[in-house]
C-alpha positions in Angstrom: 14.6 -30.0 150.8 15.6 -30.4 154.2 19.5 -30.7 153.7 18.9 -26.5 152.6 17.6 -25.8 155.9 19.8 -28.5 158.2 23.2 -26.0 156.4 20.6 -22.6 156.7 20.6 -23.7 160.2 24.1 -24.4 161.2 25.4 -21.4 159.2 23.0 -19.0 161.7 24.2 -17.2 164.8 21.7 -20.1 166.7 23.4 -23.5 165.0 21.4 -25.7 168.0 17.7 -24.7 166.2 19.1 -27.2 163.7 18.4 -29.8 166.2 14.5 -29.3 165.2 15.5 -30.8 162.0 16.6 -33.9 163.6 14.9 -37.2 164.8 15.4 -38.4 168.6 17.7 -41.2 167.7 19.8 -39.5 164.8 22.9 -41.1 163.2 25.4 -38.8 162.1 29.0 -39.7 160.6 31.0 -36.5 159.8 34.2 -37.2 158.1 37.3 -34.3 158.4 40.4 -34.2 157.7 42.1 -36.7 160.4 39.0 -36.9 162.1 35.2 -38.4 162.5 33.0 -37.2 164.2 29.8 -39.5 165.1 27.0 -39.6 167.2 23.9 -42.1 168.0 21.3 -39.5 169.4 19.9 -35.6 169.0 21.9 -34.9 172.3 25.2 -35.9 170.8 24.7 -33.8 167.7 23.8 -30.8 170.3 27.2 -31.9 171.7 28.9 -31.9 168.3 27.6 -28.2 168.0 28.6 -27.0 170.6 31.8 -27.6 170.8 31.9 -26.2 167.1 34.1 -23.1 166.5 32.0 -20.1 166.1 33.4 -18.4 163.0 31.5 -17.1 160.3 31.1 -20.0 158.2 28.9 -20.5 155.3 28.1 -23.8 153.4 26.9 -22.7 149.5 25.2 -25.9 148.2 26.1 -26.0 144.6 24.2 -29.1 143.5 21.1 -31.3 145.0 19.2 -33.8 144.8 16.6 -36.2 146.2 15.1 -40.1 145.3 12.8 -40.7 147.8 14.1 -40.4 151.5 17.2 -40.1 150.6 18.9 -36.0 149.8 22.1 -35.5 148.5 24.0 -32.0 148.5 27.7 -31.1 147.6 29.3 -28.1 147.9 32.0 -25.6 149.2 32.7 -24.1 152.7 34.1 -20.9 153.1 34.7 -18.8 156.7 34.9 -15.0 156.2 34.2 -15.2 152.6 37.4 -17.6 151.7 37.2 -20.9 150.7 38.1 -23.6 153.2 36.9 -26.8 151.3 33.9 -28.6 149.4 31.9 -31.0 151.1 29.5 -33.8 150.0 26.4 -34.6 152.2 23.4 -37.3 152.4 20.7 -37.7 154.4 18.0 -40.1 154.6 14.7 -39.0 156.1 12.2 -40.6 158.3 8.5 -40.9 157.0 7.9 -37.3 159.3 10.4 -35.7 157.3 13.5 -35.1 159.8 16.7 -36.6 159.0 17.3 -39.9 160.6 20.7 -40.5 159.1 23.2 -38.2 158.5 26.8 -38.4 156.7 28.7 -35.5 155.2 32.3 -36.0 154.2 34.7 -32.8 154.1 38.0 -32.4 152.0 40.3 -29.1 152.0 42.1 -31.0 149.4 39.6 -31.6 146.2 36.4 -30.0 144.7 34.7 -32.4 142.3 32.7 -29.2 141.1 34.6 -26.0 140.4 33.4 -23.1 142.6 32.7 -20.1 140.6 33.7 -17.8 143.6 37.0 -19.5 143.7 39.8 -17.1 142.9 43.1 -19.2 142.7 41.9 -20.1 139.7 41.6 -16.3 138.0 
């Protein structure tokens, strides 16, 4: 699945070996609260990462799934082991395998799956 190593990727100390993943004229829409971020090319998402906070930020995918070139992924966000939101992703890949389109949508304020490390609800 290549949506588990696009998150592996960005969650490493070297986010721009992501860009491997990606074809030269990417799509990307990434939806946050009070913001979009979007991009027509490989060099914009290099852009997009860079100018990414660096903060220890991990993306745990809690469910997946694939029909044909199209991967689906939802899960939750946390930076320094605390939640910070859930996120749903797609991506449809080209017939070489690298994503071609790319739109992930991120809410602080919902998590359509509960998150077992989530401990405002103990």
């Amino acid at each position: 699945m290549v949506l588990r190593a696009y998150f592996a990727g960005m969650d490493s100390r070297r986010p721009e070996q992501t860009l491997e993943l990606l074809e030269p004229d990417f799509r990307f829409l990434i939806a946050l609260p009070g913001k979009e971020v979007t991009g027509t090319s490989r060099e914009d998402f290099a852009a997009y990462i860079a100018g990414r906070n660096p903060v220890d930020r991990t993306h745990e995918i809690l469910r997946h799934g694939r029909d044909g070139d199209l991967e689906t992924v939802y899960g939750v966000v946390t930076e320094g082991g605390e939640y910070t939101g859930s996120f749903h992703s797609a991506a449809v890949l080209s017939p070489g395998g690298l994503i071609a389109r790319y739109q992930a949508f991120f809410t602080v304020s919902f998590q359509l799956i509960d998150w077992a490390g989530d401990r405002s609800r103990v």
